[in-house]
Each structure stands twice: as C-alpha cells, then as structure tokens.
C-alpha positions as CSV (number, residue, x, y, z in Angstrom):
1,X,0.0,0.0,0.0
2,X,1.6,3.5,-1.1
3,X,1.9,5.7,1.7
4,X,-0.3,9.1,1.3
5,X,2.6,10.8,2.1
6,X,4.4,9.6,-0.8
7,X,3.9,12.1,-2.9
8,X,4.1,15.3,-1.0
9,X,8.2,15.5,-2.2
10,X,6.8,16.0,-6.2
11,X,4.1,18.2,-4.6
12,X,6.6,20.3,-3.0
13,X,8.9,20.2,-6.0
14,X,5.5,21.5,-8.5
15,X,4.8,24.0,-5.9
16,X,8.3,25.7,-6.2
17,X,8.7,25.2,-9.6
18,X,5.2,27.1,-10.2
19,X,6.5,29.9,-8.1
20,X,10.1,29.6,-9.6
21,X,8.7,30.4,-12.9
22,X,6.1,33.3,-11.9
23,X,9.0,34.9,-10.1
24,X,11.1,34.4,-13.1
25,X,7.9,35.6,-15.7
26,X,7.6,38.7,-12.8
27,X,11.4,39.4,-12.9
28,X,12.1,39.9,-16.8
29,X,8.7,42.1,-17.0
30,X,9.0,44.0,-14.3
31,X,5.7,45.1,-13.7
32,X,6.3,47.5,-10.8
33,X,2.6,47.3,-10.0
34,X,1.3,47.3,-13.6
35,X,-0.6,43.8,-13.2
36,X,-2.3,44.5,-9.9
37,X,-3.5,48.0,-11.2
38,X,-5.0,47.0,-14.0
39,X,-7.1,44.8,-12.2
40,X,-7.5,46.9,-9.1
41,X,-9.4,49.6,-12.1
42,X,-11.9,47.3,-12.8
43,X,-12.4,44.9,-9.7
44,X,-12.8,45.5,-6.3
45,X,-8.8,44.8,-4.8
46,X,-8.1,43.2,-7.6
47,X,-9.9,40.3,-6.7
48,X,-13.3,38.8,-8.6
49,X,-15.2,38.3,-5.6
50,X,-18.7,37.6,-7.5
51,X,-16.6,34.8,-9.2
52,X,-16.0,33.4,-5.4
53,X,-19.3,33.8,-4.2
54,X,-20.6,31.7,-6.8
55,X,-18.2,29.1,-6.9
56,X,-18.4,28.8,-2.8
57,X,-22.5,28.5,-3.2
58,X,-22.4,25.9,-5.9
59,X,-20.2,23.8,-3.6
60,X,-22.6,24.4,-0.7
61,X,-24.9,22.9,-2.4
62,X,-22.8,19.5,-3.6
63,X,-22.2,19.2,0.1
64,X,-25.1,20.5,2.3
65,X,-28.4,20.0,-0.5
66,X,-27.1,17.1,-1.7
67,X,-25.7,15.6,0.9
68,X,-22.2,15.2,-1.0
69,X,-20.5,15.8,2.3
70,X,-21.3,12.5,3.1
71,X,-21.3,10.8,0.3
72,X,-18.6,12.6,-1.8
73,X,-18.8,9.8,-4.8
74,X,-22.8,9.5,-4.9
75,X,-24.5,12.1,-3.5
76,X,-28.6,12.7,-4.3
77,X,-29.1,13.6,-7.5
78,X,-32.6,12.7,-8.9
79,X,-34.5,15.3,-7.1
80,X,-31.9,18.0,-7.7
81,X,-32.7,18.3,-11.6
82,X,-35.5,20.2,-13.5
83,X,-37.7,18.0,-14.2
84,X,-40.4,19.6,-15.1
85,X,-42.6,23.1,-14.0
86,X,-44.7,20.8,-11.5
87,X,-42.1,20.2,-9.7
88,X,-40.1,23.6,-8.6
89,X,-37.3,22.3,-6.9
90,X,-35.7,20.7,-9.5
91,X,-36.3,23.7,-11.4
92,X,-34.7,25.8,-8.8
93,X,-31.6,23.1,-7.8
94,X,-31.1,21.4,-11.3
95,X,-28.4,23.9,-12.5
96,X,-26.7,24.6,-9.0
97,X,-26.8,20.7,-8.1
98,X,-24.3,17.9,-9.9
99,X,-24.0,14.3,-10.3
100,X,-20.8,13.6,-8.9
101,X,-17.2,15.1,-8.4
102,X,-15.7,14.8,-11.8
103,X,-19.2,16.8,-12.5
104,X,-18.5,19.2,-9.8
105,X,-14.6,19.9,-10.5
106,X,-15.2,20.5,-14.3
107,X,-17.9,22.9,-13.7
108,X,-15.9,24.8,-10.6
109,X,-12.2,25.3,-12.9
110,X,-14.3,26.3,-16.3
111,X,-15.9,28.9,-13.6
112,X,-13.2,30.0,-11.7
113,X,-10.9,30.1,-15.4
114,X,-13.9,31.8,-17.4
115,X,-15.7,34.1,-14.2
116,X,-13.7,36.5,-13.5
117,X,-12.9,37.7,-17.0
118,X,-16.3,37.6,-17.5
119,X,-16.8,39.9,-14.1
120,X,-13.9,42.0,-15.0
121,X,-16.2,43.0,-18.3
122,X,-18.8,43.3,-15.7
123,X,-16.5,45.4,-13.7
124,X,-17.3,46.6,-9.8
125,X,-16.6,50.5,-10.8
126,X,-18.3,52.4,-12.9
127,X,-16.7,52.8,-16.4
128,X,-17.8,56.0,-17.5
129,X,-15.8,59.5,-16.5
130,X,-17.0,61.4,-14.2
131,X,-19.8,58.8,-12.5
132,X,-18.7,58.2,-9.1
133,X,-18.4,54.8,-7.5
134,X,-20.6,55.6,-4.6
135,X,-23.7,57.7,-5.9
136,X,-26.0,55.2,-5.8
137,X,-26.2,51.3,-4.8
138,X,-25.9,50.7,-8.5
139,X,-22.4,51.8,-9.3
140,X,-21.3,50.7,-5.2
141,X,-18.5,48.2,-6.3
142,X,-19.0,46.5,-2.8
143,X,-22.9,45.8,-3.8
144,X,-21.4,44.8,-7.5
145,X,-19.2,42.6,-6.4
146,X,-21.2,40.9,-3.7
147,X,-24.6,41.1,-5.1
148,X,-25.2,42.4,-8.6
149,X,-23.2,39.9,-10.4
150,X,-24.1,37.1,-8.4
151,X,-27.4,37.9,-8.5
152,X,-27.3,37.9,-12.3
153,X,-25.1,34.6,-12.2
154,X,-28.5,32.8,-10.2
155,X,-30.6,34.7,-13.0
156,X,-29.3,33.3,-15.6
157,X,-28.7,29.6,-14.0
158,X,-32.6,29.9,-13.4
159,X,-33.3,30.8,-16.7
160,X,-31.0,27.2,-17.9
161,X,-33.5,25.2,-15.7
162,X,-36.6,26.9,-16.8
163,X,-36.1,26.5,-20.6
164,X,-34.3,23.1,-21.1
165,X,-35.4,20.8,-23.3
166,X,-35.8,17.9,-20.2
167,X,-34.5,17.2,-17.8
168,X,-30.6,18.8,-16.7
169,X,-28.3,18.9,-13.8
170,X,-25.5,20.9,-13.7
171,X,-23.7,24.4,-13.5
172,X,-22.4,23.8,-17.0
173,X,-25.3,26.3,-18.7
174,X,-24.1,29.4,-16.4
175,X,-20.3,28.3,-17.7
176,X,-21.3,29.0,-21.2
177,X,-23.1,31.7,-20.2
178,X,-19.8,33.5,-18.7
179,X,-18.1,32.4,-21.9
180,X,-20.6,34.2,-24.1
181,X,-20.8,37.4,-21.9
182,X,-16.9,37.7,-21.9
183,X,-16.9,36.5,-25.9
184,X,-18.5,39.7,-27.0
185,X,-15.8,42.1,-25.6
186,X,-12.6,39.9,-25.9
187,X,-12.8,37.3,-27.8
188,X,-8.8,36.4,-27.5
189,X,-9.5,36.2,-23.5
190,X,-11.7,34.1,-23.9
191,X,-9.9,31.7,-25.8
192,X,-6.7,31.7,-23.4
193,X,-9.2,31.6,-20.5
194,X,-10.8,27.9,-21.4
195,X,-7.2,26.8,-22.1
196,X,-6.4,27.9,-18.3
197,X,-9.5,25.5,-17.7
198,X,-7.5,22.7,-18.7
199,X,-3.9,23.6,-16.8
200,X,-6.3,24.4,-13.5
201,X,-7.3,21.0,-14.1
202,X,-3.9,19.7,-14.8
203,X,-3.1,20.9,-11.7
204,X,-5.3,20.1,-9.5
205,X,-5.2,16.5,-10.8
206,X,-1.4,16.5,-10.4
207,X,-1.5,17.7,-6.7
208,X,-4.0,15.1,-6.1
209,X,-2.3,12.1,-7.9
210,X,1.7,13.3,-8.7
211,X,2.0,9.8,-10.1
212,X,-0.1,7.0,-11.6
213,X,0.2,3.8,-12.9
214,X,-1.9,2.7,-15.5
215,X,-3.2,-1.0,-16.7
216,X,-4.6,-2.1,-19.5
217,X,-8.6,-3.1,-17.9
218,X,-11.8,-4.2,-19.3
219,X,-14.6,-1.1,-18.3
220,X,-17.9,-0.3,-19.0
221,X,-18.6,2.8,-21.0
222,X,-20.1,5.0,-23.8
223,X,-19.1,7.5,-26.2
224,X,-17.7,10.6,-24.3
225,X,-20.1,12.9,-25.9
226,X,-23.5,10.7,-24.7
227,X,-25.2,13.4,-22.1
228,X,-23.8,15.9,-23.0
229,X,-26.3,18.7,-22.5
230,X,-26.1,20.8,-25.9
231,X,-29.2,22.8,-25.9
232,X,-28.8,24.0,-22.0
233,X,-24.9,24.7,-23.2
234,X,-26.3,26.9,-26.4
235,X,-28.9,28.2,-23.9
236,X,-26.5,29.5,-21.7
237,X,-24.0,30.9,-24.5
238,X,-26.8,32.9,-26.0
239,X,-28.2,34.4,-22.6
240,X,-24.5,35.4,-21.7
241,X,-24.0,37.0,-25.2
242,X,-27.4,38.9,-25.2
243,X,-26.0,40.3,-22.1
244,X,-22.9,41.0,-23.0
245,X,-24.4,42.6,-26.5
246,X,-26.6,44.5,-23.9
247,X,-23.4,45.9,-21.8
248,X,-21.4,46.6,-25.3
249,X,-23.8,48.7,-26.9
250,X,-24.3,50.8,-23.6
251,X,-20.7,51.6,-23.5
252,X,-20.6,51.9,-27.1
253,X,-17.3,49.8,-27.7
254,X,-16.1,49.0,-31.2
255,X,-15.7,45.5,-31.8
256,X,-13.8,43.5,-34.4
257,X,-16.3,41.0,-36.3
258,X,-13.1,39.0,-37.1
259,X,-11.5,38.6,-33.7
260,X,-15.5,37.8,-32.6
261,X,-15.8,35.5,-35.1
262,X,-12.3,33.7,-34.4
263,X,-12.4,33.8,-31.2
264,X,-16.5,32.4,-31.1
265,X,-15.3,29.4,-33.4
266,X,-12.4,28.4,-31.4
267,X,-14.1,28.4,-28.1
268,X,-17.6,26.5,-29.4
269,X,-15.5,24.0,-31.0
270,X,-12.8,23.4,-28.1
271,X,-15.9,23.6,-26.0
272,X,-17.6,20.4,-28.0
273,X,-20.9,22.3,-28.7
274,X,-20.3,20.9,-32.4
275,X,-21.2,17.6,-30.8
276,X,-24.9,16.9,-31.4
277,X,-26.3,13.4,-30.7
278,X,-29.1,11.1,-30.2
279,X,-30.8,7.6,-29.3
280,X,-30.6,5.1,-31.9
281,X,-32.2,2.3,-29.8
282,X,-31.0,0.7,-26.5
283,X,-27.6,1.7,-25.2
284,X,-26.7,2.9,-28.8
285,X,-26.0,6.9,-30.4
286,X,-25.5,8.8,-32.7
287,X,-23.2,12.1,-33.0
288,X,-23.6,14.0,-35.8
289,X,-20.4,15.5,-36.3
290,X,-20.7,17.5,-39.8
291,X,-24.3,18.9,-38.4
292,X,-22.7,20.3,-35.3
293,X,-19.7,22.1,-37.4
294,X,-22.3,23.4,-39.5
295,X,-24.3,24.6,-36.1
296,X,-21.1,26.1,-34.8
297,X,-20.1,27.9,-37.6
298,X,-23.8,29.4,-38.0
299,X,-23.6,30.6,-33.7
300,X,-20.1,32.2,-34.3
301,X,-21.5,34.0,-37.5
302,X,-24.7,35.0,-35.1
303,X,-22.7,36.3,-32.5
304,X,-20.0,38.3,-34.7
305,X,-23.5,40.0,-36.3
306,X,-24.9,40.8,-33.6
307,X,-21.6,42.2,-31.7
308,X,-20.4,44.0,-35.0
309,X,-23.7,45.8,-35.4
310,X,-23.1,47.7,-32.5
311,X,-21.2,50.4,-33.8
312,X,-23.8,52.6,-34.1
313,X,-21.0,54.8,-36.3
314,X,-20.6,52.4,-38.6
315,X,-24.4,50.9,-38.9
316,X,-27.4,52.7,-39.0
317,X,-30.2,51.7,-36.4
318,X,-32.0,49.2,-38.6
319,X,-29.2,47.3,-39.0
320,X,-28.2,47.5,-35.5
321,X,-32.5,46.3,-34.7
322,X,-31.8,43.4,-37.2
323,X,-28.4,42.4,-35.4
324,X,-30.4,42.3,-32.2
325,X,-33.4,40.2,-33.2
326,X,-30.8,38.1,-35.0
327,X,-29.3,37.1,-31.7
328,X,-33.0,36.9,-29.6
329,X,-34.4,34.4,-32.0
330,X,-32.6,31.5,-31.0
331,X,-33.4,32.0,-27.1
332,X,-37.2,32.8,-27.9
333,X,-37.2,29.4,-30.0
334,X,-35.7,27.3,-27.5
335,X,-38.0,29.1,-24.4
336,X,-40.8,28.4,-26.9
337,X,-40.0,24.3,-27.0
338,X,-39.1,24.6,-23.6
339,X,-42.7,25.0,-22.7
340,X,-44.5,22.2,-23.2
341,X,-41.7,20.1,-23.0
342,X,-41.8,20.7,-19.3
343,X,-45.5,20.9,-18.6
344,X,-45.8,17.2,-19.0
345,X,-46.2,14.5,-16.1
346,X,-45.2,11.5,-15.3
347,X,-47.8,8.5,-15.0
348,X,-48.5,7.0,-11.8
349,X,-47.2,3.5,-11.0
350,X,-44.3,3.5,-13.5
351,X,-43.1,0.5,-15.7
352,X,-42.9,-3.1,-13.6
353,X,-44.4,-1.1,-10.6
354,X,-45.6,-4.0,-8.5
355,X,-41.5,-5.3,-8.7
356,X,-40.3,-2.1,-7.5
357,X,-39.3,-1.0,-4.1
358,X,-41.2,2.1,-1.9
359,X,-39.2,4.6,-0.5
360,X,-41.0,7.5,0.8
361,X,-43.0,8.8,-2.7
362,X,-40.5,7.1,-4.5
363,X,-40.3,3.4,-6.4
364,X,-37.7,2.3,-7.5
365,X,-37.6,-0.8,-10.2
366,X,-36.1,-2.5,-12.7
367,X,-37.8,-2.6,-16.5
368,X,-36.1,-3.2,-20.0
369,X,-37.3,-1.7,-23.0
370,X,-39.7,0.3,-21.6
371,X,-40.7,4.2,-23.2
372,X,-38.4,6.4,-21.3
373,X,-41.0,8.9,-20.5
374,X,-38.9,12.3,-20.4
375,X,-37.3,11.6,-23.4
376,X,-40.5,10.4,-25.5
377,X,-42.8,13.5,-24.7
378,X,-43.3,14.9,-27.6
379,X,-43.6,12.7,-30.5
380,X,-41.6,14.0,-33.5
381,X,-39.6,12.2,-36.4
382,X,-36.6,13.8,-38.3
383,X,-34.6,12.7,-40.8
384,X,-34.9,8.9,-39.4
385,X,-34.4,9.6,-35.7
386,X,-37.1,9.2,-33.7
387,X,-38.6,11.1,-29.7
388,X,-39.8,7.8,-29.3
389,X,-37.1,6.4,-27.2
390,X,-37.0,3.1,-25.3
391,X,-34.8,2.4,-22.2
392,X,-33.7,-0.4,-20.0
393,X,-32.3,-0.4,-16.9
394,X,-32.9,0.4,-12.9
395,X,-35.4,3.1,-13.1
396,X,-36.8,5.9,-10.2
397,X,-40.2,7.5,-10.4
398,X,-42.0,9.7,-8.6
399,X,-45.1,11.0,-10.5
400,X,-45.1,14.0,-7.0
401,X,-42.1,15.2,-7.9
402,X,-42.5,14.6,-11.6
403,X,-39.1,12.3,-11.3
404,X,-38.8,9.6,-14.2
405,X,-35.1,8.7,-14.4
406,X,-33.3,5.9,-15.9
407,X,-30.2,5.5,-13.0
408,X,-28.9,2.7,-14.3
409,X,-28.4,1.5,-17.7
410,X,-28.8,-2.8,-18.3
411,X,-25.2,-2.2,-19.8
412,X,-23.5,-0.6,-16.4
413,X,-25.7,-3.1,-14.4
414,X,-24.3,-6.6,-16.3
415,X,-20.5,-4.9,-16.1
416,X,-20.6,-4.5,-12.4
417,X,-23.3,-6.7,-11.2
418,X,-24.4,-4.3,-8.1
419,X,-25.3,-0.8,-8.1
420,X,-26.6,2.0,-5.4
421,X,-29.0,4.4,-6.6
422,X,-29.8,7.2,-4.0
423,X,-32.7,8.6,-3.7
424,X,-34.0,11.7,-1.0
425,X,-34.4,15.4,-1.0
426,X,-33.6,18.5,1.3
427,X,-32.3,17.1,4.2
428,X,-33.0,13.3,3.7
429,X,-31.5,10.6,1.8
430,X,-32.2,6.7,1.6
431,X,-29.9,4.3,-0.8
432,X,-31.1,0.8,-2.5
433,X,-29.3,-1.3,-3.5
434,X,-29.5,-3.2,-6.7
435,X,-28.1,-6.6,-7.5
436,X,-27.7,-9.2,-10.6
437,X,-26.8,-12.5,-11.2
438,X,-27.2,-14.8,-13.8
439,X,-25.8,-17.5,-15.8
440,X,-24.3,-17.2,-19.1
441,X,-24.3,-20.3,-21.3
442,X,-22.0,-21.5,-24.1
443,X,-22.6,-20.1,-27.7
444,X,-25.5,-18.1,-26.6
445,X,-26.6,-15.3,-23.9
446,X,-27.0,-14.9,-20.6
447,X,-30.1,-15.5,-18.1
448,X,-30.0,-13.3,-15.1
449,X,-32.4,-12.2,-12.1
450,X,-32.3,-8.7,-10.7
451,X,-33.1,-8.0,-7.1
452,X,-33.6,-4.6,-5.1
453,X,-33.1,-4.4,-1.2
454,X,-34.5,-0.9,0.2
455,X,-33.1,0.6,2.8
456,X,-35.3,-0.7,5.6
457,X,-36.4,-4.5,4.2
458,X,-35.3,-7.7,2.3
459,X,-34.1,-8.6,-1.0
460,X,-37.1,-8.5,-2.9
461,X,-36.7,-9.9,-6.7
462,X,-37.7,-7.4,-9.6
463,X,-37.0,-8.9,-12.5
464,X,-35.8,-12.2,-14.2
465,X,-34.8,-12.8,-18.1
466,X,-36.1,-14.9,-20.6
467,X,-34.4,-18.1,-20.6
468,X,-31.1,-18.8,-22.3
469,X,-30.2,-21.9,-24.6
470,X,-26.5,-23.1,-24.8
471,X,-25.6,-23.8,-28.3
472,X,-24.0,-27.5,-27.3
473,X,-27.0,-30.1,-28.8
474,X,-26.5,-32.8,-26.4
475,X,-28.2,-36.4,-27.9
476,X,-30.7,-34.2,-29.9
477,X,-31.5,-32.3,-26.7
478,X,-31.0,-28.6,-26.1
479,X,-29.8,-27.1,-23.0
480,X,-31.5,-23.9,-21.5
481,X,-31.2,-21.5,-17.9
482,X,-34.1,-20.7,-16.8
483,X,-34.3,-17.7,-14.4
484,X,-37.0,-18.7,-11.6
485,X,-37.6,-16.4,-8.6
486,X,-34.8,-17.0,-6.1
487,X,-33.5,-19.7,-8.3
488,X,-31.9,-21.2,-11.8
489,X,-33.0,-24.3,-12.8
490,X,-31.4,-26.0,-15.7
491,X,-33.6,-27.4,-18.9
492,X,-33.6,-29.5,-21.2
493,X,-36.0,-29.7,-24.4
494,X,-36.0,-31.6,-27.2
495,X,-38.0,-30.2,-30.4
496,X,-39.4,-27.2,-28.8
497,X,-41.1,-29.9,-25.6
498,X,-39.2,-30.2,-22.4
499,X,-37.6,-33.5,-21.1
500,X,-37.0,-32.8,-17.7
501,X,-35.8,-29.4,-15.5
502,X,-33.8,-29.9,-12.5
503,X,-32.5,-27.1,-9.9
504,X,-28.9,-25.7,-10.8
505,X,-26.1,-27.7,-8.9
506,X,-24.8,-26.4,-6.0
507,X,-20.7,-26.4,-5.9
508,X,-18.8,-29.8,-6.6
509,X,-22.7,-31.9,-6.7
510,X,-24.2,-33.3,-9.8
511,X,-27.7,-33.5,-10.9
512,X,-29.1,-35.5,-13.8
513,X,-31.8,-35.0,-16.5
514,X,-33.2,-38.3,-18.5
515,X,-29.7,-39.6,-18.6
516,X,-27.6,-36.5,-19.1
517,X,-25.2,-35.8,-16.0
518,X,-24.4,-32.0,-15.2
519,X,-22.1,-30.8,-12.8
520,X,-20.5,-28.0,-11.6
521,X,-17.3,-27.3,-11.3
522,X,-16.7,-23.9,-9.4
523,X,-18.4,-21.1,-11.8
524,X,-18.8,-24.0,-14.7
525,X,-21.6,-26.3,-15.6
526,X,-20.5,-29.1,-17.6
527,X,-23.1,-31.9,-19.3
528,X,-21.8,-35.3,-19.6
529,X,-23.6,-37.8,-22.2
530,X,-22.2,-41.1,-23.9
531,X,-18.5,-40.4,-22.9
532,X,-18.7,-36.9,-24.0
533,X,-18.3,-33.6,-21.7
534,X,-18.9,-30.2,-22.9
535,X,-19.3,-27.2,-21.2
536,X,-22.4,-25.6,-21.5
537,X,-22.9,-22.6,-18.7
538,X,-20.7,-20.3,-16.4
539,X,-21.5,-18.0,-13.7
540,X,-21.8,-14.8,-14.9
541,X,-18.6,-12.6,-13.3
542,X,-18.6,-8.7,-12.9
543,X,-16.3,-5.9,-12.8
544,X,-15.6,-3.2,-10.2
C-alpha cells in the first residue's frame, strides 16, 4: 500500500517550480505594479469576488443540499434536476446541483478560469468618466461585487432550468453563459481563459495524484459525448452573449467581427458544442459530427453579427435592430419548445411497478425496454431519428415530484453486477441497493435475475430474463437456464417440448436429467452424455 505521504516531495517540487517560474515571468517584466492596477481599475482589490461567491454557493450545495458531504462519490441527485414546471425544486436546484465530483470539479475550474474575465467585463466600478463609485447602490462596487453579479449569475442559472429541453443537472449552462458574456468584448480572452481550464485542471489532478500507474482493464462505457447537454450549453452561451451585446452597446465599444468570429469558433468548438447526438435504440447513439460544425459555424457567425452591429458609427439603427433580433431568435425558439416540453407529467405506477421498491414517494424498479417517459414526450420524427425512445435499466419514479429517471443502464448493471442508486431530497436521503446475477451459457446469452433491497427490508426480486439456450446439442436435446424467482433451474427440451428441469447444482454436486449428467465445477456447468463432456454454462462474473 503506497503511503499518502508519498507524494508530497513531487508536490513540494510542482509547488516551487510554479513559483520559480512566476518569479522568473515577474522578474524579466517587471511590472512594478502594472498587473495589480490594472485589475484593481476594474475589480474590487483586484480580486473577482462575485466569481468566489458563486463558486463557494455551488459547492454548498454539492455538500449540504445534496448531501455530498457525506457521500462525496454518490451524492442525491434525482431530485436536484429540472424536471419539469410541476415540480419547482428541481427547477430551482437542477443547474446549481451535480452528479458527482468529476461533474462538480469540471464545472468549478471552467468557472473560476472563465468568471472572472467575465466579471472583470462586468466590472465593480463604474466605467464612464465622471460617474462616481458611490452615488447610488448601482455603481457601489462592494454591492457589485457581492450582489449584482451574483445575483445575475443565479438569474441566468434559473433561466438554464426553466427553458431546457428535459430534464438537466448541472452548472455547466451558467459556464457558457460566462463564456458568451466575456466572448462579446474579448474574444482572444476568452480563448486563453478555457485553455487555463485545462492547466487548472492539470493541476489540480497532479496535486491530487503526482504519479499514476496505468493497466490495460476491461470497463464499461459509452461515447464521451453521450449526455452531453447541448441545448442547455447553447442556452447559456446565448443568454450570456445577449447580455454581454446588452453591456457593449451601452458603453458603445467598437468590436472586431473577425476577432468575434475567431475567437466564437475556437471556443464553441474546443468547447464540444459541435457535438450533437441522439438515441438510436438501446444503449446505442449517434453524433452528428458534420451537423454540429455546421451549427457552430452558424452561432459564431450570429454572434459576430450581432456584436459588430453595435457600432452605431458604422451601422445605421435598422441594421443594428436586425443584429439584435438576429441574436433573440434562437433564445425565444428554444423558451418556446421549452414549454410544453416541461408541462408534461409523469404516470402514476411507473413500468414493472408491483416489482419495484417504496421509499417515501419514490419506487424504485427495474424494466427493459420500456418508453423512457422524459425523453418520449413529444412525439416528433426527423430525418430517421425518432422522440420515441426506449430504455432499459434500474429506473426511479416519482409522478409528486415529476421524477422519471433511468439510473442505471442494463449495460452498467451486467458490467458490475451491483449498483446503489440514492434517492432523498432536502435534508433526507435513503440508498437501495441493486443486484444481478445470472448465468451465461456457451454459444449463446446470458439468463440473469435482478433484485432490489431498500433501505429498511429484504431482498425482494424485480426482474428475471427470458431463458437462455447453450448452443451445445447434447443427444438431440438442447440445453436452457431458466431464471425462476430466487432460483436457476437447468432445462432441457427436445423439439421445442421439455424433457426434464432440474435445480442448478450447487458447488462440486451433480444432478441428472433423462440420462444426461451436469455438474459443476466452481463457476462452470458441464453436461456429460455417452463419454462426451462439454461445457455448457458459467456463472456470470462482474467488474468493479
């Protein structure tokens, strides 16, 4: 076992070689207070407090709403997103609240990389000549800083829940947002400030882990850009642009449509807001790849538009109006879908009900191919792809909360064979468990049982497979596992009618059906007829 203070010599060696170089950077420019003035003329110290105050009330609300203090790897999530207008918490907590900390830390260094150039647009002093920081509570840099901007941060997170297309979680809409607002006014910042994303991350990763050894493993997983929210994301980058059009126009700054246009590209792209995907049947996607260039291209075009027509020297006001209702289109049409995508309910009882397990308003179950009922809504068809969307998996409903959410997928479930889906809400959490086992037989699939145990109960059984038939033909007869509550029994069937069924043998016994001999060795089931022995099933084995 490596000792956790093994690493704190590299730690010490980063940390001194990140203050070797700044010294050294500091040295040959010689800035002789340049750096800190320039910030102290548009932030309060220097310092992008709103930036902090955000990022400290997100975190909050990982530990304290969602109980994340105590459960750092699985904290609550499904009542934390916006599920629909019937249910206002999740409307309020969705884009504060996240799914776990590889959610959280993303979110947090894209905010505290993208924030405060975003706030230093903002700015806590007045930029005009001759206005004076303290004439009214408006232009008071220590109400800016402290309440104005995050006050329009929780505005526009508000505005990510309330106009999603479904169901999101996340702080990642307000990140765009940030990057759209400081896009308008410099687009180059912008650019440089999403690559400090990535070396905050480096960082951070490298304090936590200096060194890693890595092993070639068998995982589950899917494509990296499966969940990605894109419509929240676009959301988000056009409520910060319209704001930061909004600020350039009442400042009247001269923008470059070039640098705009550059700089939009790069970002949206490094950004992956070219990715646009969908369902194409169970545990399968599709990405879209050329569409999303296309779409990117078309939003940095947009934004340049809108941002160039505010010269009001170089465009006369009709031009300007047009740039402007150019860039409020988009938000009106996705508020407009938005709508009655999240007036709808969810059904009482829920798919395989009666299997499920009770906790508090929720029921939690186990269904496969079943309509996933917040994806299928509305029902539209484009182009071959299809609303109509099927699901299998462990699955949490609560029609009071308007909850229908697909926890775990049948894929993530047959890798690690035992899962913990927790469920709760302010100030209460319970966990259930979920289990599977099954048998997979030679040459075909697998049979397999899936149980629940609730917080306060037994194992209760939720599900079991169709059978499965080994390919191995064994004196004309066929060999199937059959799932049975509690049980596997072991069949055999000869033209479609059945010989003979027998329990599965327990460890090192045998059991015999109309003269064929099966026995288990360990995990293995092997059949044994007229001198020949084959192996025909094996205890289905999990990952981590």
């Amino acid at each position: 076992m490596v000792s956790p203070l093994a690493g704190w010599p590299m730690r010490l060696g980063m940390s001194l070689g990140l203050l070797v170089s700044v010294l050294v950077v500091w040295k040959l420019d010689r800035p002789r207070g340049r750096w800190g003035t320039a910030l102290r003329k548009r932030l309060l110290f220097g310092v992008p407090w709103g930036t902090l105050v955000c990022v400290t009330g997100v975190v909050a609300v990982y530990l304290f709403v969602q109980d994340g203090w105590n459960h750092w790897y699985n904290p609550v999530t499904v009542a934390f997103a916006s599920w629909s207008y019937l249910y206002p918490l999740g409307m309020i907590a969705g884009p504060f609240s996240h799914v776990g900390p590889n959610h959280l830390l993303g979110n947090m260094t894209s905010t505290l990389a993208v924030a405060p150039l975003a706030e230093y647009y903002f700015g806590h002093f007045p930029p005009d000549r001759g206005e004076t920081s303290f004439s009214s509570w408006r232009t008071n840099p220590w109400v800016r800083a402290f309440v104005l901007f995050p006050l329009g941060v929780v505005v526009i997170a508000l505005c990510t829940g309330l106009f999603s297309w479904g169901p999101v979680i996340g702080f990642s809409g307000v990140v765009f947002a940030f990057v759209g607002f400081a896009l308008v006014r410099y687009p180059l910042g912008t650019v440089i400030a999403l690559s400090a994303r990535d070396v905050i991350q480096t960082l951070y990763v490298a304090f936590q882990n200096p060194q890693t050894v890595g092993e070639a493993t068998t995982h589950f997983s899917r494509p990296w850009w499966f969940g990605i929210a894109v419509q929240g994301h676009t959301l988000g980058f056009f409520l910060g642009v319209v704001a930061g059009v909004y600020l350039l126009r009442t400042r009247d700054v001269r923008s470059s449509a070039l640098r705009t246009w550059a700089g939009g590209f790069i970002v949206l792209v490094s950004s992956s807001l070219w990715a646009l995907w969908w369902y194409r049947g169970l545990e399968k996607f599709v990405l879209f790849r050329g569409l999303g260039v296309v779409f990117v291209l078309a939003l940095a075009t947009l934004v340049a538009l809108a941002v160039r027509t505010t010269d009001e020297r170089s465009f006369s006001p009709s031009a300007r109006q047009i740039g402007s209702v150019m860039l409020l289109i988009p938000v009106v049409a996705m508020a407009g879908v938005a709508v009655p995508v999240n007036l709808t309910s969810v059904q009482q009882g829920g798919p395989n009900a009666l299997s499920g397990v009770s906790v508090r308003d929720y029921t939690v179950t186990y269904a496969e191919n079943v309509p996933n009922q917040k994806v299928s809504v509305v029902d539209v068809s484009v182009g071959g792809e299809t609303t109509q969307v099927n699901t299998s998996g462990v699955i949490v409903v609560n029609p009071s909360r308007e909850i229908w959410s697909r926890e775990v997928s049948k894929g993530q479930l047959a890798y690690s064979g035992r899962a913990t889906v927790r469920v709760g809400g302010v100030g209460w959490q319970r966990a259930v468990t979920v289990r599977r086992t099954g048998w997979t037989v030679t040459g075909g699939g697998t049979a397999y049982q899936v149980w629940l145990h609730p917080p306060d109960g037994k194992w209760k059984h939720a599900f079991s497979s169709p059978p499965a038939t080994a390919g191995p033909v064994l004196a004309g007869n066929n060999v199937s596992v059959v799932p049975r509550t509690g049980q596997f029994v072991l069949r055999l069937s000869r033209n479609n009618s059945t010989v003979g069924v027998a329990p599965m043998p327990t460890k090192n016994s045998t059991v015999t059906i109309d003269g064929v001999q099966f026995t288990r060795e360990r995990r293995r089931i092997f059949a044994s007829v007229n001198k020949t022995r084959v192996q025909v099933a094996a205890k289905e084995q999990y990952g981590n």
